[in-house]
Structure formats: C-alpha cells, structure tokens
DOKOL-971385 format. One line per field, with one value per residue (C-alpha): x, y, z; residue in one letter. Coordinates in Angstrom, 2 decimals. Layout:
# DOKOL-971385
xx <- (X  ...)
yy <- (Y  ...)
zz <- (Z  ...)
rest <- (A  ...)
//
This chain:
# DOKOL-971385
xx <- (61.19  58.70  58.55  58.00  55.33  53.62  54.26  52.45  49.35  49.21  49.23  46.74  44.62  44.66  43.99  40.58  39.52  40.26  38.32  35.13  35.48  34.99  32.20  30.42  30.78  29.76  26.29  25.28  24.86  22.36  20.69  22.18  25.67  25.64  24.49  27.50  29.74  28.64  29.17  32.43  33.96  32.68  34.83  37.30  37.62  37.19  40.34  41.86  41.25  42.32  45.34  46.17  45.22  46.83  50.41  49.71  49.72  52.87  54.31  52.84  54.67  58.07  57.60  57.07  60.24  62.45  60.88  61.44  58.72  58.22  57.59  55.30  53.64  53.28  51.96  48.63  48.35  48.27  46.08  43.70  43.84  42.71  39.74  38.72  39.19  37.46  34.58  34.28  34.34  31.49  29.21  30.19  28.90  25.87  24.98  25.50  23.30  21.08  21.67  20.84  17.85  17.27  17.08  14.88  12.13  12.87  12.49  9.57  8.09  9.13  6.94  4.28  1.81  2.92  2.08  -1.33  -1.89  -1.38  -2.96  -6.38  -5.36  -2.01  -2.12  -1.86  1.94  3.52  3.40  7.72  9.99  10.07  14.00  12.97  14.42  11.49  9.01  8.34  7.49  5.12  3.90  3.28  1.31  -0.78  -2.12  -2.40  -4.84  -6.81  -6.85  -7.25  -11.26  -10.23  -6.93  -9.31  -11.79  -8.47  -7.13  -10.13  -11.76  -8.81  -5.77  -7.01  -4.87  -5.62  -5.42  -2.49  -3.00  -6.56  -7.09  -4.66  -6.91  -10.12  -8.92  -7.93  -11.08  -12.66  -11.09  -11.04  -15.16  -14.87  -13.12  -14.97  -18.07  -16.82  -15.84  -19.36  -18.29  -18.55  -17.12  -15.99  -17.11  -15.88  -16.12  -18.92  -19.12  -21.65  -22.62  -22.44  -26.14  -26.90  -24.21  -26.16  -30.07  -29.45  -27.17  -27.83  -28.45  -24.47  -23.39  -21.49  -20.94  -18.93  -19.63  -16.68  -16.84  -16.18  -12.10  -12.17  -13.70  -17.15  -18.90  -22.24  -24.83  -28.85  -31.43  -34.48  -37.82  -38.44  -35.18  -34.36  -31.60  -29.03  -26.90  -23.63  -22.02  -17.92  -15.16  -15.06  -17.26  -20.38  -23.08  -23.78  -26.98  -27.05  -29.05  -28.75  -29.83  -27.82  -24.72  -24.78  -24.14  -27.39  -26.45  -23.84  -24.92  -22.36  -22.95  -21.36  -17.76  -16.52  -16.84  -20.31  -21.07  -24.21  -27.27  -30.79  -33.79  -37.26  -40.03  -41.83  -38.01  -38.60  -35.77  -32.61  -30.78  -27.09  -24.91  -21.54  -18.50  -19.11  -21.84  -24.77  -27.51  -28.46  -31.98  -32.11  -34.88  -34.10  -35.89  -33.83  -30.66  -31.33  -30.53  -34.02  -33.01  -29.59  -30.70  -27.82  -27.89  -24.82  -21.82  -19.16  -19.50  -22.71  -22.14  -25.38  -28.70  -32.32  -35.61  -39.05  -41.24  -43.85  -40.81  -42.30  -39.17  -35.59  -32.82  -29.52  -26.46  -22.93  -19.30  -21.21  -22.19  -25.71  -28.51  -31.16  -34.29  -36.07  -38.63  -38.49  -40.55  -39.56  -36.21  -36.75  -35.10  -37.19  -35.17  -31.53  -31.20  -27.97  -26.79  -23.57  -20.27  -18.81  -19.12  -22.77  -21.58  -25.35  -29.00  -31.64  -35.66  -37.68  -40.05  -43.04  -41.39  -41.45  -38.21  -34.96  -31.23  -27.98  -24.77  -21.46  -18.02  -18.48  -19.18  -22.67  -26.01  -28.67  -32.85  -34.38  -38.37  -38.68  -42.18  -40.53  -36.92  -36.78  -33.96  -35.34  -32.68  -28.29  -27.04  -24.07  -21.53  -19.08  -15.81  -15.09  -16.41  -20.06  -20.58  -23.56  -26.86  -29.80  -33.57  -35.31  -38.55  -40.22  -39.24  -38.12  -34.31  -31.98  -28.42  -25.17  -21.32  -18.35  -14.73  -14.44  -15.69  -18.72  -22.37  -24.83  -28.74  -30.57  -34.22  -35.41  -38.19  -35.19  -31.99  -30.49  -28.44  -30.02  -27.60  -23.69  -23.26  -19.49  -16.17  -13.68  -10.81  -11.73  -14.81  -17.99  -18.76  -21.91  -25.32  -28.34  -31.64  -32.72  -36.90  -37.66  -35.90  -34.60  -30.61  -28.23  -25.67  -22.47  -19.73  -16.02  -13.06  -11.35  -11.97  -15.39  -19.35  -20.41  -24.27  -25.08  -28.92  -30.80  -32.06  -29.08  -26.28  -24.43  -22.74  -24.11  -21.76  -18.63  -18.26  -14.90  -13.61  -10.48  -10.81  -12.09  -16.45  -17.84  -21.61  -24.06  -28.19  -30.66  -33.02  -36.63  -37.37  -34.09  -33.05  -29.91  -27.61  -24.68  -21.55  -18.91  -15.53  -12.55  -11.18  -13.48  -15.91  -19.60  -20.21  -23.69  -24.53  -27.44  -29.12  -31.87)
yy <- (-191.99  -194.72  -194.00  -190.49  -191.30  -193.55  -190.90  -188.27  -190.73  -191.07  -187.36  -186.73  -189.35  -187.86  -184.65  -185.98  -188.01  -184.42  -182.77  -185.10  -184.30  -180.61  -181.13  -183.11  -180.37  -177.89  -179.66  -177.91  -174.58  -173.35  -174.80  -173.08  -173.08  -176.47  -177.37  -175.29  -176.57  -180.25  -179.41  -177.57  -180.51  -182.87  -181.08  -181.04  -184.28  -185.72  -182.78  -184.51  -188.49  -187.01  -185.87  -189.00  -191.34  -188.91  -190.10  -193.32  -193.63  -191.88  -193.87  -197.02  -196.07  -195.63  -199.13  -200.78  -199.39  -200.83  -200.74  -203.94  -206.33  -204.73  -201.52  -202.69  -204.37  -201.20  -199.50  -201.65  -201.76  -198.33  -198.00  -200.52  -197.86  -195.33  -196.42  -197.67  -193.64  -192.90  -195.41  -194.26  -190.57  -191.32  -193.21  -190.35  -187.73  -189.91  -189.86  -186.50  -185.43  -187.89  -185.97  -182.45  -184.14  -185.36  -181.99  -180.37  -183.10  -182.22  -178.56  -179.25  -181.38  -178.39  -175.84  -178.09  -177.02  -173.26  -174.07  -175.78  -172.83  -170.76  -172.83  -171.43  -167.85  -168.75  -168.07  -171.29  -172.47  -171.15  -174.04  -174.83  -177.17  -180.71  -179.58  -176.66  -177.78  -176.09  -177.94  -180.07  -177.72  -175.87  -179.76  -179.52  -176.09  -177.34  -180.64  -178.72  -176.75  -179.11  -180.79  -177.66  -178.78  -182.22  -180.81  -178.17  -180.86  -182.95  -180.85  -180.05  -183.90  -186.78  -185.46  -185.25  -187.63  -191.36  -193.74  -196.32  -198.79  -199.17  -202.52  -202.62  -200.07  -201.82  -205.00  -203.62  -201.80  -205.03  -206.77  -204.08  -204.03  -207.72  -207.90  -204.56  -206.07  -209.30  -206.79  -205.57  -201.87  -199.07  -198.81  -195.39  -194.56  -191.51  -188.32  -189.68  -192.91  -195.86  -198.64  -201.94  -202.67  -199.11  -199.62  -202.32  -201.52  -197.34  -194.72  -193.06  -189.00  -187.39  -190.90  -190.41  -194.10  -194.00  -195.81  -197.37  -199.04  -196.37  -196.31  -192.47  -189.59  -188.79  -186.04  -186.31  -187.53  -187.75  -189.25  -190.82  -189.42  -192.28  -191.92  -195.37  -195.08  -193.10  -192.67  -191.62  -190.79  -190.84  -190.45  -194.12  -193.71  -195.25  -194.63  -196.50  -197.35  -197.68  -198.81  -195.79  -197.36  -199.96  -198.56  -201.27  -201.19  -202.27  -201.79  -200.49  -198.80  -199.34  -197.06  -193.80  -193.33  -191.28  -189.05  -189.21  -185.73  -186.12  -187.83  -186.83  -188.73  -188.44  -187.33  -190.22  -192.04  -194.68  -192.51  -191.60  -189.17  -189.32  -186.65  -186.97  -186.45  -188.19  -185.46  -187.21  -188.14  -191.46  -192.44  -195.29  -197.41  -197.61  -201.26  -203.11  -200.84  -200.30  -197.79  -196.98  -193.88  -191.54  -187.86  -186.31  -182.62  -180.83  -180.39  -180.97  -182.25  -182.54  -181.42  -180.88  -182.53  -182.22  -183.03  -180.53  -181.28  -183.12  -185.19  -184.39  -182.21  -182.22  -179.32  -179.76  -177.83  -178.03  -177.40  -175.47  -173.13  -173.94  -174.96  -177.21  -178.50  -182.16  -183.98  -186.84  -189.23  -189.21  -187.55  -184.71  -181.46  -179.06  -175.42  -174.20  -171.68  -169.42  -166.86  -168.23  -167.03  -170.16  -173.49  -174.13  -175.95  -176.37  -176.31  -176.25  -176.00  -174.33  -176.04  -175.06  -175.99  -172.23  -171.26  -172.61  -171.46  -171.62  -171.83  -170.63  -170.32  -166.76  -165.78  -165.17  -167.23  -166.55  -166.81  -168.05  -168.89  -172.64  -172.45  -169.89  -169.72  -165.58  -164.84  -163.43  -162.27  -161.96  -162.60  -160.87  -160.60  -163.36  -163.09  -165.97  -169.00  -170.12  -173.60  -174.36  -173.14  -174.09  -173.12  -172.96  -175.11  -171.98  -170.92  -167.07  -167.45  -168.99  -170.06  -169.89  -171.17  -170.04  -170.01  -167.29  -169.50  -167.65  -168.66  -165.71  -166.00  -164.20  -162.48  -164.19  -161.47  -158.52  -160.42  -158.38  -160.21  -161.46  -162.76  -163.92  -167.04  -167.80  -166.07  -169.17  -169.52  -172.38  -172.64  -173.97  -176.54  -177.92  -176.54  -178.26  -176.80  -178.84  -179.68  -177.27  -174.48  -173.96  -175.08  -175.20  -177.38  -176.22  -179.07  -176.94  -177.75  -177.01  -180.65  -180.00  -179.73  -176.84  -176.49  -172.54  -172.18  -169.59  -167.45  -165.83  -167.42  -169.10  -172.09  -174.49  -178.04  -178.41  -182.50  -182.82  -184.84  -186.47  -184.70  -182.16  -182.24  -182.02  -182.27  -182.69  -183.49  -183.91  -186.60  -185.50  -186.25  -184.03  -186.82  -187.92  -185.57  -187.37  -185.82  -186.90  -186.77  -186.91  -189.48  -192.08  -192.34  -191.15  -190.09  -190.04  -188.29  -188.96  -185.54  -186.64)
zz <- (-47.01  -46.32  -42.49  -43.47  -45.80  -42.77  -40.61  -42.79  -43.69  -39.85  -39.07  -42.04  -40.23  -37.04  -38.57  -40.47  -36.87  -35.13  -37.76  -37.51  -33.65  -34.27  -36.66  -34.13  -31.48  -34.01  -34.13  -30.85  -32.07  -34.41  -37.43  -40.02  -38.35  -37.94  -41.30  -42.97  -40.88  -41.55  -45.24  -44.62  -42.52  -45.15  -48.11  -45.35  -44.87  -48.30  -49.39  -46.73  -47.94  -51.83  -50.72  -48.27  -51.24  -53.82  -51.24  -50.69  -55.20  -54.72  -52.30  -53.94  -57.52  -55.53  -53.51  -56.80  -58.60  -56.01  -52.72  -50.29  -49.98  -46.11  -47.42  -49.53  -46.56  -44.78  -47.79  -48.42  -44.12  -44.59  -47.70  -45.38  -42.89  -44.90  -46.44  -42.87  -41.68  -44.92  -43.74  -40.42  -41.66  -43.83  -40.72  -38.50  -40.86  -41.68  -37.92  -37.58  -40.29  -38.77  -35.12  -36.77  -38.22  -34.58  -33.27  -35.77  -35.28  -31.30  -31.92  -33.77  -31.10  -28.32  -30.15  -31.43  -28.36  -29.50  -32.88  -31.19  -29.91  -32.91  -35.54  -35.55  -36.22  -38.04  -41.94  -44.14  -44.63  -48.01  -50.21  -50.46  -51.82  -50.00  -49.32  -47.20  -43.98  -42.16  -44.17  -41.29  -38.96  -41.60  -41.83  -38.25  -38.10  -40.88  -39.14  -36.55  -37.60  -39.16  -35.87  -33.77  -32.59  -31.47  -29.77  -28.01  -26.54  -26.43  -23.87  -21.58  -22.14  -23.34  -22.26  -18.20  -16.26  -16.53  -13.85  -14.07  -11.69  -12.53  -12.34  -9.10  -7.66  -8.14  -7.04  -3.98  -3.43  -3.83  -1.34  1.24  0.82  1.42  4.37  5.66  5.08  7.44  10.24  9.80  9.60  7.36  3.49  2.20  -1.28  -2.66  -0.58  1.54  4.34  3.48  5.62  3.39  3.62  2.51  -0.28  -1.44  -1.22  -1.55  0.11  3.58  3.60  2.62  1.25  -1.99  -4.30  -7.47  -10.74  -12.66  -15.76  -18.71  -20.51  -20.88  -19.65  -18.30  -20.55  -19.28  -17.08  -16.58  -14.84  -15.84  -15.33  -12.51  -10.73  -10.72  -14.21  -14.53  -18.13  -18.69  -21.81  -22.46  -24.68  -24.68  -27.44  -25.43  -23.47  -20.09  -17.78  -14.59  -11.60  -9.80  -6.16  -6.39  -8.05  -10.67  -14.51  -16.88  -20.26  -22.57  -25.58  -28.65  -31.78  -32.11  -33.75  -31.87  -28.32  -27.03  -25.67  -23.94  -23.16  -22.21  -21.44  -23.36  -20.38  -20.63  -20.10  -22.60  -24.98  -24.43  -26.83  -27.29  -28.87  -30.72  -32.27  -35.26  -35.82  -35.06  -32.46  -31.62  -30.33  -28.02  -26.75  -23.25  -22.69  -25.56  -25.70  -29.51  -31.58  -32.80  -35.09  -36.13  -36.97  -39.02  -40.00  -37.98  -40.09  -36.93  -32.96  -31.74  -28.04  -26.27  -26.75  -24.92  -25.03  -24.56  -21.94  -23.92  -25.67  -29.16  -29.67  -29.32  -29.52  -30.30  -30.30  -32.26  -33.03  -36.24  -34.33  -34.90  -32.48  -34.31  -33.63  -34.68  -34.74  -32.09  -33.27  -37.46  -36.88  -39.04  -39.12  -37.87  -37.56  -36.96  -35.53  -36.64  -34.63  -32.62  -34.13  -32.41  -31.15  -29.24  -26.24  -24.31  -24.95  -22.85  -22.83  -20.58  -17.96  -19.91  -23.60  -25.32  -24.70  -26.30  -24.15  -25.61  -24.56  -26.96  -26.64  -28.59  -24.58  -24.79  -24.06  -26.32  -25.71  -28.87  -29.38  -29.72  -31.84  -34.18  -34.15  -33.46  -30.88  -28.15  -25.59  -25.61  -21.94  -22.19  -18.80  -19.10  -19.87  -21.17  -22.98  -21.71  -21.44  -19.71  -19.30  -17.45  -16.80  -13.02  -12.69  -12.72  -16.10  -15.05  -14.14  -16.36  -15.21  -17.20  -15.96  -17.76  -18.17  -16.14  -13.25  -12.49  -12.19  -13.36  -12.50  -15.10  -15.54  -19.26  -19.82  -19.50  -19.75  -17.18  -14.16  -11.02  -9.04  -9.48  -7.43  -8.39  -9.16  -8.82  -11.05  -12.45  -15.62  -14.57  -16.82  -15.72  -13.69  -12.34  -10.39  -7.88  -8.94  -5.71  -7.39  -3.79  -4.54  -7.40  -8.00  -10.76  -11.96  -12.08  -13.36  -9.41  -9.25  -7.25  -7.25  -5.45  -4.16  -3.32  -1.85  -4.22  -1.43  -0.40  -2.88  -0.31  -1.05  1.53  0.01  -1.77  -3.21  -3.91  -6.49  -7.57  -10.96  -13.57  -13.44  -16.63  -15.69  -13.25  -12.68  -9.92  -10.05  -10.55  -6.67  -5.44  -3.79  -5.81  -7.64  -9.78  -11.41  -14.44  -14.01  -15.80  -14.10  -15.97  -13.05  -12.33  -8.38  -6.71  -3.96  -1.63  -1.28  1.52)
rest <- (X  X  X  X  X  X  X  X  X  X  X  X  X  X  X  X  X  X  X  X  X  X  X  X  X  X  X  X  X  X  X  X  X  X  X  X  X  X  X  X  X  X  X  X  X  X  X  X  X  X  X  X  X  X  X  X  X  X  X  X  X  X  X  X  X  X  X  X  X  X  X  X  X  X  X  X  X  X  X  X  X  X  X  X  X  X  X  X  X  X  X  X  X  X  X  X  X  X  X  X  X  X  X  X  X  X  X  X  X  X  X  X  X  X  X  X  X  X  X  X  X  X  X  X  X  X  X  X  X  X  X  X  X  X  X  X  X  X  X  X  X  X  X  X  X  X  X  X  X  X  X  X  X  X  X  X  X  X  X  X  X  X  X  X  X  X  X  X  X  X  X  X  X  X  X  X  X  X  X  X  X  X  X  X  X  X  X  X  X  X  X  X  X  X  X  X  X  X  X  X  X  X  X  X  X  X  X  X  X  X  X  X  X  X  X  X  X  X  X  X  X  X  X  X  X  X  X  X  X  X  X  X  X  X  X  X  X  X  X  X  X  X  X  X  X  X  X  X  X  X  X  X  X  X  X  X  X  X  X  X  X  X  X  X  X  X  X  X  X  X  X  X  X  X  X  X  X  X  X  X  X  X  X  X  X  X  X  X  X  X  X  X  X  X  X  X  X  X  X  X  X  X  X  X  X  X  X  X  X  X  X  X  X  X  X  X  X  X  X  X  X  X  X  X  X  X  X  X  X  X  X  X  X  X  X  X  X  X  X  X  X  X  X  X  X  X  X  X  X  X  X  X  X  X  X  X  X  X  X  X  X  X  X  X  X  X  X  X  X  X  X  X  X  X  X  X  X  X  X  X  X  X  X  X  X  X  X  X  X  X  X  X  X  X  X  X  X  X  X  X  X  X  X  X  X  X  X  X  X  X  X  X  X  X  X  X  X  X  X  X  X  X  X  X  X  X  X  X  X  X  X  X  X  X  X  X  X  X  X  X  X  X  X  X  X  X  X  X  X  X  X  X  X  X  X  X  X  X  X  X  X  X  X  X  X  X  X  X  X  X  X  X  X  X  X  X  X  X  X  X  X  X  X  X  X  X  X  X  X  X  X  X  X  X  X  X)
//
C-alpha cells in the first residue's frame, strides 16, 4: 500500500509539473486567454496539492497505526517533496504572472509611437479602476498627450542621430590636421578643401569649415551686422559665439532652461536675442555675454525671434500660436498678434521695418502691419506645414519653405505666387536672401543646402551635409553663408 501511495504522490506530482508546463505555453497567446488560463492552472494545481496532501494525511494516519519506521521514512521524504512541488508551483506561477505582465508593458511599448501619434486627436482616457489591466496603456496615451509638443520637436530636433564616437572622431581629426599641416598640404573640412593657412586666417572661395562644440542639435544660426561673429543656438540649452574667420569658439551663453530656438542679432550687433523652450527670450550683451533682460509673455515655446531694422523692435513667434511684438530696449509687450490656428514657427521683418511675416504650421504665412497689428495678406499654396519665411532686400518678394519641400516666391502687395523654386520631398526648414537679392539659399531636411539664382530659379549649388539643416544666413557682405545641423555642428561656407 505504501509503494502505491508513493507511486500515486509521484504521478500526482508529475501531473502538477506537466500542468505548470502547459500553463507556461499557454502564456503565448492572447491576453485574456492567457490570463484565464493562468487562473485555471492555478486552481488546477492547488486541487491538485489538496488532494496530494489530503493522501499523504491518509497515508500518514495508516503509518502511525502500525506502519514500519521505513515507511514512515518515505512518508515525510515524500511530504518534503511535496511542499517543494508546491514551492516551485508557486515561483513558477509568480514568474509567469510576472511574464504576462512582461508582455503587456512590451505591447505597450510597441504601440507607444501609435499612441504618439494619436494623442493629440485621441479623446481623454476614461477614468478606470487601478485593476484595469489596460490602465497602463490608457497611462501611456495620457502622458502622451501631455507630451505631444516636446515629442513633435522631439522627433524633427532631439531624436536625429547622435554621433558615438565623438570624441574618437575629433581626436582623430586633430591629429590628421597635424600631421597634414607637417606635409604642408591641404585639410578637408566638411564638403569643401582648405589649405591650412586659409583654415587658419579665413577660407578660400568654395571652402566649407565646420564648428563643433554644442551636445545637441543646431536650431539656429546668424551673423552679426559686421560679419566677423557668428551665433548659434541648440538644444543643448545654450547659445554659442563664434569667430567666424577663424572658426573659433568666443563665448558660451548659459541661461535658458530649456531648447534654445533661435537667435538674432540687434542691427547695431551689440544684442543678440535668444528664443526658447522655457517660453522666454533672453537679451544678451554681446561684449560681456550677459543676460541683460528676459521678456516673458508667450504661454508655450518661443521658436522664432527677430529684430526691425532700426533695432527699437523685436517680433516674436510661438508654440501659442501667437506672434508678439516688444519693446527692445524696456522689454515691454507691445502687440500679439492672433490669427494662427497653430504653432508660429518663423517671423520675419521687412527691409524697411513696416511689415511683419509669419510662418505656421496651420500651412499658411500670414502679412501683418508691424505699426498696427491689422493682417494684411494669407499666402496660401502649401500643403503642408510652413516653417520658414523670409523677406528680399527689396521688400516686394517674400519667401516661404514648407513640409511639402517647396520654396514659393511671393508678390506682398497681392499675395499671389511668383515663382516655385522647390518641389523636393523633403520640408524646407530654413531660407536666406543673399544682401544682392540675386541668390537664395533654403536649409532641407534631404540632409542639404540648396542655392537656386532668382533670375531663372535654377539651383546653381547643392552643400551637402551629413544631416538634417535646420537654418541658414548670409552674412551682410554675401560673402559667408553658414548652416545648423542636426548633427551638433555649424558649417560655413565661403561664398566669394
């Protein structure tokens, strides 16, 4: 009887091992299916572990009302036994439930960029019980949402593709421009070929340097009035000065919390503005690197900044979909101007300081009086976002670049179409007019700067670069014209 008793506990083992097996295996089909099958092999098993005990009290009463002292033996071996299996039952269904949990939080990691995606047009979550299993997905959608703005800029700014040998690549560079400058031969910077003198006291015509220093991406550039400095702002959270002959960093400027978005210099270049994420602007005294005032007035981003020609005002424009104008020398709201149904992505002022352009992601660029705040013109034609826009030095055309990769020349007086310079596949995110008026120079997300001459539209260069272009500017003498990239660098090319 007692073999057949260890003989049954053994089967009934075998039998709750085999059924822990098949609950496993059930794990790989759906949620729900696994879940009640979890829960149907646990009662399983513990029927099984009642009933094995419920034998082993049976077989213990019998040992002890005669039983030999071997039996016995076998008895509390196999009583051992059991509550091990019972143990390792209860790990294996504790991992398992840990496994489905697992693949939820996998699942919900799978559609998160869906959910991304969704968020902005998605409904709020239904408030539920914190034992809704898809709580954590509605969790997801939720901070999704909320973070839908910085995912957006995320995308097309932070998440471009870093550089992980950095350093490694530097160094090297380094010591290749060593030892080519002991052969006495020629250095290649970027897309262009410099001679090492020319490297050192200002690039030859076609030479293209690039400027390392910032940790993230390159929103914007500008140029002094003079030429001679060049500022970058980044998602690194600063702004940088250069020495734009020489190629050499001047200054960092540390104050904004969070993206800086772009930068503009004051026309007498004594000022540089600096717009952010943390929904201000900064004013900077150039000399000193100060932060001489913070205007705050925009409710979200601040993503384009500029200054009128006689520097007394400056426009702004926002993720509130508002374009506002200041006062530059108390920092005083002036105006907003409300007419964008989404985020204002560029501002601009015309050459002779009446005129106010804007730039939305609504699709449309807008014409708005700068004295008065009426909106004067709707430049309707893209079919997509608009992100930049840009005024000729002779005040009458105005350029926009969109999503929709195209550059469109309009007439300001009749807002009708000149000229479409573009119709690449990839947005146009920045434009700059040469001072002559004669060329103009777009920053695309193909990973290139392309520079079409205005009299017949043709694209006469095509920069490449080793990433997305975010912006671009001429200095006031045409003879420089730098780029930001994605790639955490700033590239100057030597026009003439």
């Amino acid at each position: 009887m007692a073999a057949a008793a260890g003989a049954d506990l053994a089967l009934r083992e075998r039998e709750i091992l085999s059924a822990f097996r098949r609950m496993t295996l059930l794990y790989s089909q759906t949620e729900a299916a696994a879940a009640a099958s979890c829960e149907e092999t646990r009662q399983e098993a513990e029927a099984y572990a009642l009933a094995a005990q419920q034998t082993a009290e049976e077989e213990r009463t019998v040992a002890e009302s005669g039983a030999t002292a071997r039996y016995g033996t076998e008895m509390e071996a196999a009583d051992k036994k059991l509550k091990e299996v019972r143990i390792a039952a209860a790990k294996g269904l504790e991992g398992a439930r840990s496994l489905f949990d697992g693949s939820r939080t996998v699942l919900g990691l799978a559609h998160l960029g869906h959910l991304i995606d969704q968020a902005q047009t998605a409904p709020p979550p239904t408030p539920q019980s914190v034992s809704d299993p898809s709580l954590q997905l509605n969790m997801c959608a939720a901070q999704a949402a909320k973070a839908a703005q910085r995912v957006d800029r995320g995308v097309e700014q932070v998440l471009g593709k870093r550089r992980q040998n950095h350093r490694t690549h530097m160094r090297l560079a380094y010591v290749a421009a060593a030892a080519v400058a002991l052969l006495g031969v020629t250095v290649k910077l970027g897309t262009g070929s410099c001679g090492v003198v020319s490297t050192a006291l200002g690039n030859q015509q076609g030479c293209t340097a690039t400027l390392s220093g910032h940790g993230a991406t390159v929103n914007s550039v500008a140029f002094a009035p003079d030429g001679k400095t060049l500022a970058s702002a980044s998602a690194d959270r600063t702004v940088r000065l250069w020495d734009a002959a020489r190629h050499r960093p001047l200054a960092t400027l540390v104050g904004h919390a969070d993206f800086v978005d772009a930068v503009a210099f004051a026309p007498d270049g004594k000022t540089l503005a600096s717009a952010s994420g943390d929904k201000t602007i900064k004013l900077w005294d150039v000399a000193s690197g100060e932060a001489r005032a913070t205007l705050s007035g925009h409710t979200e981003y601040v993503l384009s900044v500029a200054f009128a020609p006689d520097g007394k005002t400056l426009v702004s424009g926002g993720a509130d979909n508002t374009v506002r104008l200041w006062d530059a020398a108390s920092g005083a709201e002036v105006r907003t101007l409300a007419g964008h149904t989404d985020w204002v992505r560029s501002v601009a002022f015309s050459p002779d300081g009446r005129f106010v352009a804007s730039a939305s992601r609504d699709g449309v660029a807008r014409l708005w009086d700068a004295h008065t705040g009426e909106q004067l013109q709707i430049f309707r034609g893209h079919t997509g976002e608009v992100y930049t826009v840009a005024f000729a030095p002779d005040g009458r055309t105005l350029a926009t670049g969109g999503s929709d990769g195209t550059v469109r020349l309009w007439e300001i007086t009749s807002g009708q179409v000149l000229r479409q310079l573009s119709s690449d596949a990839k947005g146009v995110r920045g434009l700059a007019f040469a001072p002559d008026g004669k060329t103009l120079a777009a920053a695309s997300e193909d990973h290139s700067v392309a520079v079409y001459r205005l009299t017949d539209g043709r694209r006469v260069e095509a920069l490449g670069a080793k990433s997305n272009v975010w912006s671009v500017a001429f200095s006031h003498s045409g003879a420089l014209l730098a780029w930001a990239n994605d790639d955490h660098t700033i590239r100057i090319w030597n026009v003439r």
